[in-house]
Structures are given as structure tokens and as C-alpha cells.
C-alpha positions in Angstrom: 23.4 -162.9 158.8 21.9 -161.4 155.8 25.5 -160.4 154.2 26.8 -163.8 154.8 23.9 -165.3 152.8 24.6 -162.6 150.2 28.4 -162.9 149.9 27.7 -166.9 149.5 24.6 -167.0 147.3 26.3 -166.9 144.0 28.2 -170.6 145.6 25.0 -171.8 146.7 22.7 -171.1 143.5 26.6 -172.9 141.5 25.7 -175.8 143.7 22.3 -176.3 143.7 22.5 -176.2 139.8 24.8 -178.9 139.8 23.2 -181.0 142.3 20.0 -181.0 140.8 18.5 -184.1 138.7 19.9 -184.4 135.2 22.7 -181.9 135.5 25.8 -184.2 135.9 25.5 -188.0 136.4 28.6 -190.1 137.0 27.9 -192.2 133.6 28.6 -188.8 131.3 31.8 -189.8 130.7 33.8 -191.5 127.9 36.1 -194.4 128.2 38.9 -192.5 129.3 36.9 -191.0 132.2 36.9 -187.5 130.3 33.5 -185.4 130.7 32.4 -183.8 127.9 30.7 -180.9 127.4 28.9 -179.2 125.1 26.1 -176.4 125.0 26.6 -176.5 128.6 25.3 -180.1 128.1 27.3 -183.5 128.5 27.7 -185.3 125.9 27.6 -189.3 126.7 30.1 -191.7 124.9 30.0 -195.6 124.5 32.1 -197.9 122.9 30.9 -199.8 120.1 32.6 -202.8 118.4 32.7 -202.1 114.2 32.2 -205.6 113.4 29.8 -206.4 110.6 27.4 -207.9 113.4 28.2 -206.3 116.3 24.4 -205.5 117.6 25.2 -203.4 120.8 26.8 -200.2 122.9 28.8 -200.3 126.1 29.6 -198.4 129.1 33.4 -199.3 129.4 35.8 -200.9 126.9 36.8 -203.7 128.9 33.2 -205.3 129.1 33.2 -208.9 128.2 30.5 -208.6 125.9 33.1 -207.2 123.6 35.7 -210.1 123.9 34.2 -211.7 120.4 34.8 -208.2 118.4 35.5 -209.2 115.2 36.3 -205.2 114.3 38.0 -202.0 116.3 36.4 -201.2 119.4 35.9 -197.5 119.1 34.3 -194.6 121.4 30.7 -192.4 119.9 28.8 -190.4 121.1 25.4 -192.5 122.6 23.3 -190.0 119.8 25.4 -191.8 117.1 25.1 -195.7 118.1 21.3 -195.4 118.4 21.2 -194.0 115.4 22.9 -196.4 113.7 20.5 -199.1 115.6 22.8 -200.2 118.7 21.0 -201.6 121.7 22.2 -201.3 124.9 24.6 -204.1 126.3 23.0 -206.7 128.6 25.9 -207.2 130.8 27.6 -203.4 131.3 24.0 -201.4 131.0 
């Protein structure tokens, strides 16, 4: 028993670091359903609408909050539309 534990530990500790809280979450991923990673962190996109008063961020490009975009609907990272004051969206968030 002991060397079937061993010759499977490295799969299980891979596993357990991937399941655990905060790791990977379904949401991590930009519009086009890519994940992105960097320093072994995931980076979240959101698409934003570059209207002069477009207020919030979205989880998908087709939300209907973003039917009235008077600009181009583009993908950021989530770091960059809070700092440029975004809110989440009421409908998609």
C-alpha cells in the first residue's frame, strides 16, 4: 500500500492544489473563454464599453447592459477597470 501512495502522491498534492479555495474559479476567464495566467496566478478579464459615460464592467460581452455602448466594447484586465473607477454590472455580476 505504501508504494502505491508514493508513486501517486505527486498527482494527489497537483490535485489538491488545484482544488483548493482561490486556486482556479470558473469566472478567471476572458471573453473568449481563454485562462490566463500569470505568476502562476490568473489574471481576470472584463469587458468594458469606452463610451464617454460608460460607468461599469462585465462578465461576458453579450450582456445587455452593454446594448446602449456608445464606444468599442473592449476586454481589460479587472485590476485596470477598477482603477479607472468601473463598478460592477448589475445584471451579469
Amino acid at each position: 500500500m505504501n508504494s502505491f501512495i508514493a508513486k501517486f502522491l505527486p498527482l494527489i498534492f497537483l490535485v489538491s492544489v488545484l482544488l483548493s479555495p482561490g486556486f482556479i474559479d470558473i469566472n478567471y476567464r476572458n471573453e473568449h473563454g481563454e485562462l490566463t495566467f500569470v505568476n502562476n496566478k490568473i489574471e481576470k478579464y472584463v469587458v468594458i464599453c469606452t463610451g464617454r459615460y460608460a460607468e461599469r464592467y462585465h462578465s461576458r460581452v453579450n450582456c445587455r447592459g452593454l446594448n446602449n455602448c456608445k464606444g468599442d466594447i473592449i476586454s481589460v484586465r479587472l485590476d485596470e477597470a477598477l482603477r479607472i473607477g468601473r463598478t460592477p454590472c448589475r445584471i451579469c455580476y
